[in-house]
C-alpha positions as CSV (number, residue, x, y, z in Angstrom):
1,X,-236.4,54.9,57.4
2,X,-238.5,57.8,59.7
3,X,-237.8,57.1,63.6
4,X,-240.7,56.4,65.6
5,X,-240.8,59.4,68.8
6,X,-240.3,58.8,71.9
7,X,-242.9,58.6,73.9
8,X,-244.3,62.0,75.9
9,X,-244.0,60.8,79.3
10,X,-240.1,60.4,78.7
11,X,-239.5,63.6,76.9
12,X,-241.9,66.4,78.8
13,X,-241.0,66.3,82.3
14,X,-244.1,68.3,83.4
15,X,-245.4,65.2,84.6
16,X,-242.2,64.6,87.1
17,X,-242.4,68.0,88.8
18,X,-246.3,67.3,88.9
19,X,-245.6,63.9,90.7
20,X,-242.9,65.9,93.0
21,X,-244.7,68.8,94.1
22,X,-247.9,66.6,94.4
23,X,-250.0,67.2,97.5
24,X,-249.7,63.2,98.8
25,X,-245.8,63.4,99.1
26,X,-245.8,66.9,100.9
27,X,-247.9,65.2,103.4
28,X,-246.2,62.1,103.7
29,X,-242.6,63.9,104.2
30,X,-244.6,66.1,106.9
31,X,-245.8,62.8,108.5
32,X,-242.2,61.3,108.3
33,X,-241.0,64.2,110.2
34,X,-243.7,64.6,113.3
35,X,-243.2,60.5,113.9
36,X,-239.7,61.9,113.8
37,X,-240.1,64.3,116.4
38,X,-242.2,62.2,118.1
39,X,-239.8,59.8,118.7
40,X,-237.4,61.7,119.9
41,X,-239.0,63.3,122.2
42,X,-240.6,59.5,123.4
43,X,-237.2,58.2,123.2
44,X,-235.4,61.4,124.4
45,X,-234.8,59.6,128.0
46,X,-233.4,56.8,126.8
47,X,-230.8,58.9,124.4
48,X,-229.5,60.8,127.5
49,X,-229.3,57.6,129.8
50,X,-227.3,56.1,127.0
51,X,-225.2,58.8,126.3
52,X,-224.3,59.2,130.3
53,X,-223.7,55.5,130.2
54,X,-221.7,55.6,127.4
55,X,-219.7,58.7,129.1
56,X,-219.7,56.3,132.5
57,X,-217.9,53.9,130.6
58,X,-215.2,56.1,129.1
59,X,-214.4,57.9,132.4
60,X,-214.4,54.2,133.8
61,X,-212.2,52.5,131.3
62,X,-209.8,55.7,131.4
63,X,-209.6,54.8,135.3
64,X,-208.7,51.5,134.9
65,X,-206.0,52.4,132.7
66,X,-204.8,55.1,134.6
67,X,-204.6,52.4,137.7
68,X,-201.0,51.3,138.0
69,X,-200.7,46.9,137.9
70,X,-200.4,46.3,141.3
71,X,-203.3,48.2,142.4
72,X,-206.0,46.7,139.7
73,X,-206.5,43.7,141.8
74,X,-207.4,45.0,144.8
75,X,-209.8,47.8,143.1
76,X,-211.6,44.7,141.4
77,X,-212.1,42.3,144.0
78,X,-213.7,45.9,145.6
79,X,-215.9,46.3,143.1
80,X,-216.7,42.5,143.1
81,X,-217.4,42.5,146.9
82,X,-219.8,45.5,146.3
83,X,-222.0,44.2,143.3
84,X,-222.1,40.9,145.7
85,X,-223.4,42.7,148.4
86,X,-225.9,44.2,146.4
87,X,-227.0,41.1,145.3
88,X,-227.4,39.9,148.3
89,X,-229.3,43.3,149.6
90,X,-233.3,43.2,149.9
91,X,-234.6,45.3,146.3
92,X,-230.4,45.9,146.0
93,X,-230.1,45.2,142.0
94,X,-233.3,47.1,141.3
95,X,-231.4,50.1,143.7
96,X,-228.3,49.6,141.7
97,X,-230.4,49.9,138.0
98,X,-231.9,53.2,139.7
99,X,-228.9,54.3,140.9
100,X,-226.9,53.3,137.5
101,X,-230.1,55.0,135.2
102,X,-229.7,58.0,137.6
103,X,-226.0,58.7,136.9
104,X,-226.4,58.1,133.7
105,X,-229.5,60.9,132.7
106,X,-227.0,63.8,135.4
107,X,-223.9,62.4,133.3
108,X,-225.7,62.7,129.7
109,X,-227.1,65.4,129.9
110,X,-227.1,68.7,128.1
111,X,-225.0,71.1,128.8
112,X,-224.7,74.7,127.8
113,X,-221.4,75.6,126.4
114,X,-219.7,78.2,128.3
115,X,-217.7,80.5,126.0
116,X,-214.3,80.6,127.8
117,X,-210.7,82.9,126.3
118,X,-210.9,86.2,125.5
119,X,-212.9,88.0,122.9
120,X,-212.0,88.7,119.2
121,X,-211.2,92.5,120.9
122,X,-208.8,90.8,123.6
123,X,-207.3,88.8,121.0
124,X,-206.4,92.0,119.3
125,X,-205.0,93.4,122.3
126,X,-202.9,90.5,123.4
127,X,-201.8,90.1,120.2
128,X,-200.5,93.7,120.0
129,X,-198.7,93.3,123.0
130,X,-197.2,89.6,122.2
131,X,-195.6,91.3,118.4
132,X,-194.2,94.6,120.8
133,X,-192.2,92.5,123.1
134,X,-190.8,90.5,120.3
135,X,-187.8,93.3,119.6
136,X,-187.0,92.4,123.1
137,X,-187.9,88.6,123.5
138,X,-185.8,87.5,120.5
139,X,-182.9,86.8,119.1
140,X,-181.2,85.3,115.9
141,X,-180.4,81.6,116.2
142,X,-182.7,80.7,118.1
143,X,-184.4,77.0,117.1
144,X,-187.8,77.9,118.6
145,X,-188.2,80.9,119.7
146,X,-190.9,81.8,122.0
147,X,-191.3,85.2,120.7
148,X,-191.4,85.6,116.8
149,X,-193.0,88.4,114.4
150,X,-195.1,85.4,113.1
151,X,-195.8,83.7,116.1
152,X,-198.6,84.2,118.3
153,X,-199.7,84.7,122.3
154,X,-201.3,81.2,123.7
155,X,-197.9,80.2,123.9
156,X,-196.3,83.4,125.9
157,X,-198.8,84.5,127.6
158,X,-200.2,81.9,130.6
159,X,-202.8,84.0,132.0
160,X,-204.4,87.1,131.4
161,X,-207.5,88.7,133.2
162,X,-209.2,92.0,131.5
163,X,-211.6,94.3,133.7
164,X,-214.9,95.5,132.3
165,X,-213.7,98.4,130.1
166,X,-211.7,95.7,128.0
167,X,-208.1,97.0,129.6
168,X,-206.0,94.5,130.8
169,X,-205.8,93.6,134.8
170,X,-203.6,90.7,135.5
171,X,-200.8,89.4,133.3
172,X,-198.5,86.3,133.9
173,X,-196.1,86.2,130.6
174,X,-192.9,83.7,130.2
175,X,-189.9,84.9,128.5
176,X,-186.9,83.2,127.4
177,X,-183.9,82.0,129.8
178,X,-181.2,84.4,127.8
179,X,-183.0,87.3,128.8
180,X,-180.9,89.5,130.9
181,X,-183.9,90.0,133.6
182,X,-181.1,90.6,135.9
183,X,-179.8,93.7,135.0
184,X,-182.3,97.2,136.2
185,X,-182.2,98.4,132.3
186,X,-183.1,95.7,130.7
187,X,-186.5,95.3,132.9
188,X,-186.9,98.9,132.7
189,X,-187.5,98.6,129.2
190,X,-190.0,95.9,129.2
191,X,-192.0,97.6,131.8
192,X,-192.0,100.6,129.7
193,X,-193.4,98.6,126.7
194,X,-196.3,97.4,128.9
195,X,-197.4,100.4,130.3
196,X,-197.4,101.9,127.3
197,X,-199.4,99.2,125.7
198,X,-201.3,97.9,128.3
199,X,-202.6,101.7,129.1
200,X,-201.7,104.6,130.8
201,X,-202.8,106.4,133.5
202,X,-203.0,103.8,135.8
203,X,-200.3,101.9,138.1
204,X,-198.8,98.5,137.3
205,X,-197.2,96.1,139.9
206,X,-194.2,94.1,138.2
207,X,-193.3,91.0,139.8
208,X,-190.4,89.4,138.2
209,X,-189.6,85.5,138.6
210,X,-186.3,85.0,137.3
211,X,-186.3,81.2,138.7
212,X,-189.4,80.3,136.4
213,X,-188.4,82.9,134.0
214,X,-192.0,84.6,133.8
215,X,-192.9,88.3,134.6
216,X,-196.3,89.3,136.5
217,X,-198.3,92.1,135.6
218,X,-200.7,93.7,138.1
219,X,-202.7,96.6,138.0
220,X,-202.7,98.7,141.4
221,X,-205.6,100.0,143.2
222,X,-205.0,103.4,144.9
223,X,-203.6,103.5,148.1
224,X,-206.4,105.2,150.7
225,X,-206.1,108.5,151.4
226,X,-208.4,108.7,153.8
227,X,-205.8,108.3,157.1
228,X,-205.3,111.2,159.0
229,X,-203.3,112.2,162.1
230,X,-203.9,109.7,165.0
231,X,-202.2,107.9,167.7
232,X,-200.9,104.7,166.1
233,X,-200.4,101.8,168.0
234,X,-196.7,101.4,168.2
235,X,-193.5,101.0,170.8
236,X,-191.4,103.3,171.6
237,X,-188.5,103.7,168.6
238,X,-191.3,102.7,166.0
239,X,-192.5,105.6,163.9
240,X,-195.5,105.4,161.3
241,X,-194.1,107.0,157.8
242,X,-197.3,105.7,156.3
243,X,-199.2,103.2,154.3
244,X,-198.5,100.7,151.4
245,X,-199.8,97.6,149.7
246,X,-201.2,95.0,151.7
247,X,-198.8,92.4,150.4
248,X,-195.7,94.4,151.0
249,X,-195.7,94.4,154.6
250,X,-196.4,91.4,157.4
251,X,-198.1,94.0,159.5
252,X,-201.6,95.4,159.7
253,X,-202.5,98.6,162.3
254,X,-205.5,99.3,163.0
255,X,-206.9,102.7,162.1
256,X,-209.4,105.5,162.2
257,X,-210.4,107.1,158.8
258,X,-213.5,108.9,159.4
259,X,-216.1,107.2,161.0
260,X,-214.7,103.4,160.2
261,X,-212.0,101.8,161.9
262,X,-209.9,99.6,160.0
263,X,-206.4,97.8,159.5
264,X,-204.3,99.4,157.2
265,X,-200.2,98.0,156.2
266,X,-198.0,100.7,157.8
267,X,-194.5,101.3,157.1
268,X,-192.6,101.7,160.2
269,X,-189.5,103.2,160.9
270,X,-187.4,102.0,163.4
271,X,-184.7,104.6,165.4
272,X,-182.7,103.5,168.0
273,X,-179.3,102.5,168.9
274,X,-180.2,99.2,167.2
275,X,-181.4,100.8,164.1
276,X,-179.6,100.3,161.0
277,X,-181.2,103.6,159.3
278,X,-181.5,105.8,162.2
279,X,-181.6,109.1,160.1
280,X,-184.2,109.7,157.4
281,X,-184.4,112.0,154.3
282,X,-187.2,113.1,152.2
283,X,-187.3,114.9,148.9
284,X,-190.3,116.0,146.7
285,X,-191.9,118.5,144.7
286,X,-192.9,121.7,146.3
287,X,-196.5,120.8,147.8
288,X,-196.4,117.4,148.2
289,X,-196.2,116.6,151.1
290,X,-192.9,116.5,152.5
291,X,-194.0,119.3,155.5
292,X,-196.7,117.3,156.3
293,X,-194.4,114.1,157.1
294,X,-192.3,115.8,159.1
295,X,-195.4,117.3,161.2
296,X,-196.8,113.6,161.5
297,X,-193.3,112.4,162.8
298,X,-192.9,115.5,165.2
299,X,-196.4,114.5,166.5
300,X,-195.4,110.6,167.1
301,X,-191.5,111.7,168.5
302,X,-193.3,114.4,170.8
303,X,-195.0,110.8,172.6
304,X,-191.5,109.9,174.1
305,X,-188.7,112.4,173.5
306,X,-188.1,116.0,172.3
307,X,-188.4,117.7,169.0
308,X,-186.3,120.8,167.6
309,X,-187.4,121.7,164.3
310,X,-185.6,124.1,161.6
311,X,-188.0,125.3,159.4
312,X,-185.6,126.6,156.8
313,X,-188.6,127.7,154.6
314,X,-189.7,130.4,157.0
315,X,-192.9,129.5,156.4
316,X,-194.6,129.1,160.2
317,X,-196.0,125.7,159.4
318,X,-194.9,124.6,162.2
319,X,-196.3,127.3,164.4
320,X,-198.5,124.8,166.3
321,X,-195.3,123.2,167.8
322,X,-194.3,126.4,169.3
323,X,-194.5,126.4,173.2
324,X,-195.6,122.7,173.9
325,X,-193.8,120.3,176.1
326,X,-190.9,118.8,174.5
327,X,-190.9,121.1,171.7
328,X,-187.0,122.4,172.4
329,X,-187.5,124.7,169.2
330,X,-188.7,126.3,166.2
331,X,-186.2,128.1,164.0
332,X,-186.8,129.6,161.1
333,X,-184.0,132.3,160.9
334,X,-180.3,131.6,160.7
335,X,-178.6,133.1,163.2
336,X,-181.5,130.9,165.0
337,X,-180.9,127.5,163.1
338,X,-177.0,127.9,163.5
339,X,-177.2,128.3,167.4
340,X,-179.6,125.3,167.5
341,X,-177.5,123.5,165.5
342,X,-174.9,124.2,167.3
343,X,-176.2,123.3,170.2
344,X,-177.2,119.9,169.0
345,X,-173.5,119.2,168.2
346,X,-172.6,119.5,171.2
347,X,-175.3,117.8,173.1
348,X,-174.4,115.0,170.9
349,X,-171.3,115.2,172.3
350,X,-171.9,115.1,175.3
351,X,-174.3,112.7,175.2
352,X,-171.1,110.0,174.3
353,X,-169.3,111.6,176.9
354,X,-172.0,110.8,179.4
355,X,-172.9,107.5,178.3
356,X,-169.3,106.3,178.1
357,X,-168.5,107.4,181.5
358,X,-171.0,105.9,183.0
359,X,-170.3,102.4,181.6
360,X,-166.5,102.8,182.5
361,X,-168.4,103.2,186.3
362,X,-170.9,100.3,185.6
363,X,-173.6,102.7,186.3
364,X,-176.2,102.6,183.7
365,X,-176.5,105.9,181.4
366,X,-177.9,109.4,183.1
367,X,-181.4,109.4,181.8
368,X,-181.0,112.6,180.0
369,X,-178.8,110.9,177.7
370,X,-181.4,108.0,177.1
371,X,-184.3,110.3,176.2
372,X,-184.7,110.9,172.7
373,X,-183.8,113.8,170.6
374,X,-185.3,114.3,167.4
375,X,-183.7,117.2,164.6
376,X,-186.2,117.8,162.1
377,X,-184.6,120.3,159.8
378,X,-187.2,121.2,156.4
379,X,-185.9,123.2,153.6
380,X,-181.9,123.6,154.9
381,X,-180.9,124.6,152.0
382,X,-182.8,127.4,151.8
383,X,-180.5,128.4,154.7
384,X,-177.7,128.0,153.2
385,X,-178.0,130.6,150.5
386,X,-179.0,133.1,153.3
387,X,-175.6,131.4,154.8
388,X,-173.5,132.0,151.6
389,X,-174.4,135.7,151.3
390,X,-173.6,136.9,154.8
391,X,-170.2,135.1,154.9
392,X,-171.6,132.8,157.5
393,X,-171.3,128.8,157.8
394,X,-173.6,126.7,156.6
395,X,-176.3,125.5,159.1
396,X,-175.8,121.3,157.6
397,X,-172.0,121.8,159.0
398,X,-173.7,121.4,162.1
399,X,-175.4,118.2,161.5
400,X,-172.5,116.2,160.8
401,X,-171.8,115.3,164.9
402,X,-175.4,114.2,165.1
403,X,-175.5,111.9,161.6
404,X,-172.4,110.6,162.5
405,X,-173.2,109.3,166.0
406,X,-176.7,110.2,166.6
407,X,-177.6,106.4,166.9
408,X,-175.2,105.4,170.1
409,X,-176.8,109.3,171.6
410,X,-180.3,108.7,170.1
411,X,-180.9,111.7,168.1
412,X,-182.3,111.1,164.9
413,X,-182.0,113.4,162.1
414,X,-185.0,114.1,159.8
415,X,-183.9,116.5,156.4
416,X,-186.6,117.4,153.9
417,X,-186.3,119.0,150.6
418,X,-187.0,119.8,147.2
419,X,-185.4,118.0,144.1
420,X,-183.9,121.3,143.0
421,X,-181.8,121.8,145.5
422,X,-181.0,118.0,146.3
423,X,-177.5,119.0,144.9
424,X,-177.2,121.6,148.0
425,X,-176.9,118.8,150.4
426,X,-173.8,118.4,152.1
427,X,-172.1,115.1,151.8
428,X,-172.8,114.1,155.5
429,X,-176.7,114.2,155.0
430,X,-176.5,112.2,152.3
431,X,-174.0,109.5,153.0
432,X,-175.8,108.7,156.8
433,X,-179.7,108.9,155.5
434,X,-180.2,105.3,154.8
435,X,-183.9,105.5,154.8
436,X,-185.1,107.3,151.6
437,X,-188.5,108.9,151.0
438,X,-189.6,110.6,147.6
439,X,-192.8,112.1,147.2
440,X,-194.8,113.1,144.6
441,X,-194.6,113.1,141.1
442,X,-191.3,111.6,139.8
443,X,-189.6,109.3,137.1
444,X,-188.2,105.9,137.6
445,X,-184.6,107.5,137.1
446,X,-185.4,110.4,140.1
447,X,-186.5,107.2,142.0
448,X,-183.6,105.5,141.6
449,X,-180.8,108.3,141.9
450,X,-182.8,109.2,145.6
451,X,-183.7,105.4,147.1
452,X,-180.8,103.5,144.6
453,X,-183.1,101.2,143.2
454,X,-186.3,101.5,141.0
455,X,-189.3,100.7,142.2
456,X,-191.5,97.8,141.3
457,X,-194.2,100.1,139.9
458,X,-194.8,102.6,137.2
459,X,-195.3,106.1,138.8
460,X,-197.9,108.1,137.8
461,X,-198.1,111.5,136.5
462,X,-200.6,112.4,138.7
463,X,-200.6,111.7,142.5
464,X,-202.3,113.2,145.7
465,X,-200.5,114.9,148.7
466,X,-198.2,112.6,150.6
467,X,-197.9,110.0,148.2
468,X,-194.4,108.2,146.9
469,X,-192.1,106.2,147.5
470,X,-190.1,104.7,150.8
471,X,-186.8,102.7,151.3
472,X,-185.9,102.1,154.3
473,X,-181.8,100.9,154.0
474,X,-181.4,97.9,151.6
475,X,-185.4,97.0,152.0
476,X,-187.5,97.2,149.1
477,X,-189.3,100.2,147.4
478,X,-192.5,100.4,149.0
479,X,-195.1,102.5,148.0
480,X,-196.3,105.2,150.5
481,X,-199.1,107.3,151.5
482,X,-198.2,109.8,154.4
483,X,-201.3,110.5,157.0
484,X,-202.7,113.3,156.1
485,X,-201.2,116.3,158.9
486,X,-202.1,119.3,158.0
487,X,-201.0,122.6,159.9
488,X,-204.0,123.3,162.3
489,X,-203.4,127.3,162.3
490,X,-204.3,127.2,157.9
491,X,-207.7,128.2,157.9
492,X,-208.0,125.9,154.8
493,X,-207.6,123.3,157.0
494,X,-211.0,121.0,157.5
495,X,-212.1,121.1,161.0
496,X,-211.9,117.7,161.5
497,X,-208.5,117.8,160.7
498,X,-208.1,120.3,162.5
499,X,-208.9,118.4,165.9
500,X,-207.1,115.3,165.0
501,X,-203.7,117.1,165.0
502,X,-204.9,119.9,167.9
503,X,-205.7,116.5,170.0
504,X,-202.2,115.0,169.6
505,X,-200.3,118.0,170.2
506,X,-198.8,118.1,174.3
507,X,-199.9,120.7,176.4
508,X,-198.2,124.3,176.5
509,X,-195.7,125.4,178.5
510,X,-195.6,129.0,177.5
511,X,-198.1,131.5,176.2
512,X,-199.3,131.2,172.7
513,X,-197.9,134.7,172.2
514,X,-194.4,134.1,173.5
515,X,-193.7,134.9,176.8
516,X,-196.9,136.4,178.6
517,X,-197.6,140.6,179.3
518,X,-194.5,141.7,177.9
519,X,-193.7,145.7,177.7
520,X,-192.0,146.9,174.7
521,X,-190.5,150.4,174.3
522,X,-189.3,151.8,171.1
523,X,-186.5,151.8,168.8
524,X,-183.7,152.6,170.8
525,X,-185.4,151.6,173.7
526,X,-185.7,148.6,176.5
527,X,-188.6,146.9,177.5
528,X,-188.7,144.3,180.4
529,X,-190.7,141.1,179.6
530,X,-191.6,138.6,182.7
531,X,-191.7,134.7,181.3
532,X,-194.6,132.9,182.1
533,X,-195.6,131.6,185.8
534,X,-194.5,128.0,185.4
535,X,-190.9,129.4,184.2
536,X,-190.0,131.8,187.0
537,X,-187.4,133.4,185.1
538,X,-186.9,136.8,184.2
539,X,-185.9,137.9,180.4
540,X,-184.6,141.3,179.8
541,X,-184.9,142.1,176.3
542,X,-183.0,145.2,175.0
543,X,-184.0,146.6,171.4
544,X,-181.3,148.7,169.3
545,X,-181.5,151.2,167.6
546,X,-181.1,149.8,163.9
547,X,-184.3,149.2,161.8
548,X,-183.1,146.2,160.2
549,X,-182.8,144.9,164.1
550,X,-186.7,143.9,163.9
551,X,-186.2,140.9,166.0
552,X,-183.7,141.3,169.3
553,X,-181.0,138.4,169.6
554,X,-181.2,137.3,173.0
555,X,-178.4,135.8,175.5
556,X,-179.4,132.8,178.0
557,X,-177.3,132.8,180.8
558,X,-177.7,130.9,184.2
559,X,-177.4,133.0,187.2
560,X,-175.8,130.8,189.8
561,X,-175.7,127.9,187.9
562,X,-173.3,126.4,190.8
563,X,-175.5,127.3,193.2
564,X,-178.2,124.9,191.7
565,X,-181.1,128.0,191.8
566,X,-181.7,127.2,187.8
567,X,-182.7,131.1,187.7
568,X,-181.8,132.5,183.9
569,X,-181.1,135.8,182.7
570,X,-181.3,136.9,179.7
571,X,-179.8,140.0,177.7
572,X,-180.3,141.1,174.7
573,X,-176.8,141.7,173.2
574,X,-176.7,141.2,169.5
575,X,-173.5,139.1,168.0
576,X,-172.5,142.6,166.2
577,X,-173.7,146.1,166.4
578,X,-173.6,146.2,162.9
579,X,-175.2,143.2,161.4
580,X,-178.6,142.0,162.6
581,X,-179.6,138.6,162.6
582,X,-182.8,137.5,160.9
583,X,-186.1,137.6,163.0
584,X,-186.7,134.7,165.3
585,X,-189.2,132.0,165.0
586,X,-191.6,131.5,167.2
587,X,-191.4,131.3,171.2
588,X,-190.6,127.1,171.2
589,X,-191.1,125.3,174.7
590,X,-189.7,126.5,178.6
591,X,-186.3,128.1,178.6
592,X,-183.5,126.3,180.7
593,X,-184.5,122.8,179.5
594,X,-181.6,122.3,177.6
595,X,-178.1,123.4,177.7
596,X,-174.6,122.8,177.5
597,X,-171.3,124.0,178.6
598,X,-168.6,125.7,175.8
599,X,-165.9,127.7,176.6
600,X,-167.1,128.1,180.8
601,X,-170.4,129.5,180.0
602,X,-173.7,127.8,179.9
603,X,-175.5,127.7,176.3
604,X,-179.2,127.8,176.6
605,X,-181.8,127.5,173.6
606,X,-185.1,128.4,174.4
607,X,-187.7,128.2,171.9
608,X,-186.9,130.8,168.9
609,X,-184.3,132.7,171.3
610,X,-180.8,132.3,169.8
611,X,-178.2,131.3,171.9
612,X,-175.5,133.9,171.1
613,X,-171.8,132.5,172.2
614,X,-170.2,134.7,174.6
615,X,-166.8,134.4,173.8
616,X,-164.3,137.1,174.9
């Protein structure tokens, strides 16, 4: 029996796609969709309001909970007593509907996500940094370890700020409790891991916690270099090394730094017979600016007390000091540097002598003896080779009276030098420098063999003039920027400069060129030389014969010293015929000023002259 088809409608279905894509049911589904619109945006009020409300609600109900028991009565009968009052208000409930319908559109409404965490870039970066502390961070055994080679940052790292360029600025990471964060190599390491991946070149801050167990990155602005030579505002005893962070110190100064005045963190030095670290040694690279600290603290010492400087370099930086008030000296040779030397020893002594006495009287110390001495000696080293190869002693024998009981006699002893010959120091000037200074360029390990401890920092490869690193006894390490001082005869020296130092410097007391009109005769000759008015003293000067005699050494002697008539005489009588001393430094200030008695004759050093002992 044939089947009977199916009808067409059920078998083609042209006619459904027909009905589908007809032009009545596009229109109606465009209809549906404007009333849609239309709606909403009608209705749109209403949807905020309720959604505020409903937001209301929740951040009401949550209070209520949050409420302890026996403060949810007295919060409802509050609320109670307010919707009464209302009530009972003129046009109050239609106020409180307003009011309600207002706080619910501000609460329900839309609000622009902000897009908070780093980016997918930062991510990387702290993510990087999270697996390269692991190594360190982690041990076997550990249940739940906070740093694992599958684990991630959100967990370690509890706040993290990058700058523009995508480099991290501020890091606040948590490490375990079993780290050893107590011992110097174990942090060394970990701050070497996050300069190396945090970037280089600039200067990290690490601030370790060990009660919360969590470690404090900081990147470090640049410490203005901008300060030069100025009068500070300090007391006497206090002496400006330089300038640090602002959070290191509880002390602001205010200074000059071109045409603005600001306050700048000093570090200050405190000398004294109450000081703790009343001597002070700097080391550096050549150039960095170890001369120039020792000119800024001649400048502040020259304020209240007097200044004799050995400039074992030979160099004549300090040529500007030559001849001013209170400058007792300039040596730069070393039959010069041993006779000043010398001479210190045994004003030291003699200080103590004096002060003791006069305590055993119950009279209060001579004021000669209470007037401070300062020994800046650069480059003594240097000396000492010159020392070793004509058979002669070594000028730092000399300094071991003054580091030894310079505090009770205040004299304080200033040494600079270079890290090459750090090992040239005699054991005295390094067991009584208890404040520390190292300049320039250095490694964590140079930092810590000079200051014994490493700083807090990473140092840099690069650094200007005068910048390092201070200690001053068991203080922290500080960072340091030295006021710029340069030598006002360089004629690369800015004139600004220039001034600032020419301004603090005291007023002469003897020619610039040594001693006034001065007649010299020739090899082999004498020549008579008349000091300057305010001196009245006459100085003989004989030259010999020898050409490697270039400079005379000259012989102080008073000439009725009992008598009181402080007239001085001086002949030039070299220590031997045969070997010459090296030339003299520079004239320093009036002769006569200070002296001491050896042996029954009275040892004068005047500026460069060298006062030869006359024993025999």
């Amino acid at each position: 029996m044939a089947r009977r088809p199916l009808p067409r409608i059920l078998t083609d279905s042209a006619p459904l796609a027909r009905m589908a894509h007809s032009t009545s049911l596009t229109r109606s589904r465009e209809l549906a969709r404007t009333a849609a619109d239309s709606a909403c945006d009608v209705l749109h009020p209403l949807i905020t309001i309720g959604r505020g409300l409903r937001r209301l609600a929740a951040a009401g109900r949550g209070r209520w909970v949050d409420t302890p028991r026996e403060n949810r009565g007295p919060l409802a009968f509050f609320v109670g007593a307010c919707v009464l009052v209302m009530c009972l208000v003129p046009y109050g409930p239609l106020l409180a509907l307003i009011a309600v319908m207002g706080a619910g559109a501000w609460a329900g409404r839309e609000r622009t996500p902000v897009e908070t965490g780093p980016g997918e870039a930062e991510r990387e970066r702290l993510q990087a940094l999270y697996e390269a502390l692991v190594p360190y961070f982690s041990v076997e055994g550990d249940p739940s370890p906070l740093y694992a080679h599958d684990g991630g940052w959100e967990r370690a790292f509890t706040e993290h700020v990058f700058d523009d360029s995508g480099r991290i600025e501020r890091l606040q990471l948590k490490y375990p409790a079993y780290f050893t964060d107590g011992e110097d190599q174990s942090r060394v390491r970990i701050e070497q891991v996050l300069y190396a991946k945090a970037g280089r070149g600039r200067e990290y801050h690490f601030g370790w916690d060990e009660l919360a167990n969590q470690l404090t990155v900081t990147v470090l602005e640049a410490l203005p270099a901008d300060i030069g030579a100025q009068r500070f505002v300090t007391s006497p005893g206090e002496t400006v090394l330089g300038f640090t962070d602002a959070d290191a110190v509880q002390r602001t100064l205010p200074v000059t730094a071109g045409e603005e005045t600001r306050d700048a963190p000093p570090v200050v030095w405190r000398t004294g017979p109450r000081s703790t670290e009343p001597h002070l040694l700097v080391l550096g690279q050549p150039g960095t600016g170890a001369t120039t600290l020792l000119r800024s603290i001649a400048l502040q010492a020259l304020e209240h007390g007097d200044v004799l400087v050995i400039d074992g370099g030979g160099t004549g930086e300090y040529g500007a000091l030559s001849g001013r008030r209170g400058v007792l000296g300039v040596e730069s040779g070393l039959a010069g540097a041993l006779a000043a030397l010398e001479w210190a020893s045994h004003e030291t002594e003699r200080r103590l002598i004096a002060a003791n006495r006069a305590r055993q009287a119950g009279r209060p110390a001579p004021e000669d003896t209470r007037r401070p001495l300062w020994i800046l000696a650069d480059r003594p080293t240097a000396l000492a080779h010159v020392a070793v190869a004509e058979g002669r002693d070594d000028p730092q024998r000399w300094l071991q009276t003054p580091l030894r009981h310079g505090r009770a006699a205040r004299i304080t002893v200033v040494v600079a030098d270079q890290f090459e010959s750090a090992e040239l120091l005699s054991e005295p000037v390094r067991a009584h420098t208890k404040a520390r200074v190292v300049l320039g360029p250095a490694t964590a390990e140079e930092v810590r063999a000079v200051l014994g401890a490493p700083p807090h920092t990473t140092p840099t490869a690069s650094v200007p003039p005068g910048r390092g690193y201070v200690r001053l006894g068991s203080a922290p390490v500080l960072r340091l920027q030295v006021p710029a001082t340069p030598d006002p005869l360089d004629d690369a020296t800015g004139q600004a400069l220039r001034q600032a130092v020419l301004s603090l410097l005291p007023e002469r007391t003897v020619p610039a060129d040594g001693a006034g009109t001065a007649t010299t005769a020739t090899d082999g000759g004498q020549g008579d030389v008349d000091a300057s008015a305010d001196t009245g003293r006459r100085v003989n000067i004989s030259k010999s014969g020898d050409a490697d005699a270039a400079e005379p050494h000259r012989e102080t002697v008073p000439a009725g010293d009992a008598a009181g008539t402080g007239d001085t005489e001086t002949t030039g009588a070299a220590p031997d015929a045969g070997a010459a001393g090296p030339p003299a430094g520079p004239v320093g200030a009036a002769g006569g000023r200070v002296r001491t008695v050896k042996g029954g004759a009275s040892r004068v050093v005047n500026g460069s002259v060298e006062a030869v002992p006359t024993e025999g």
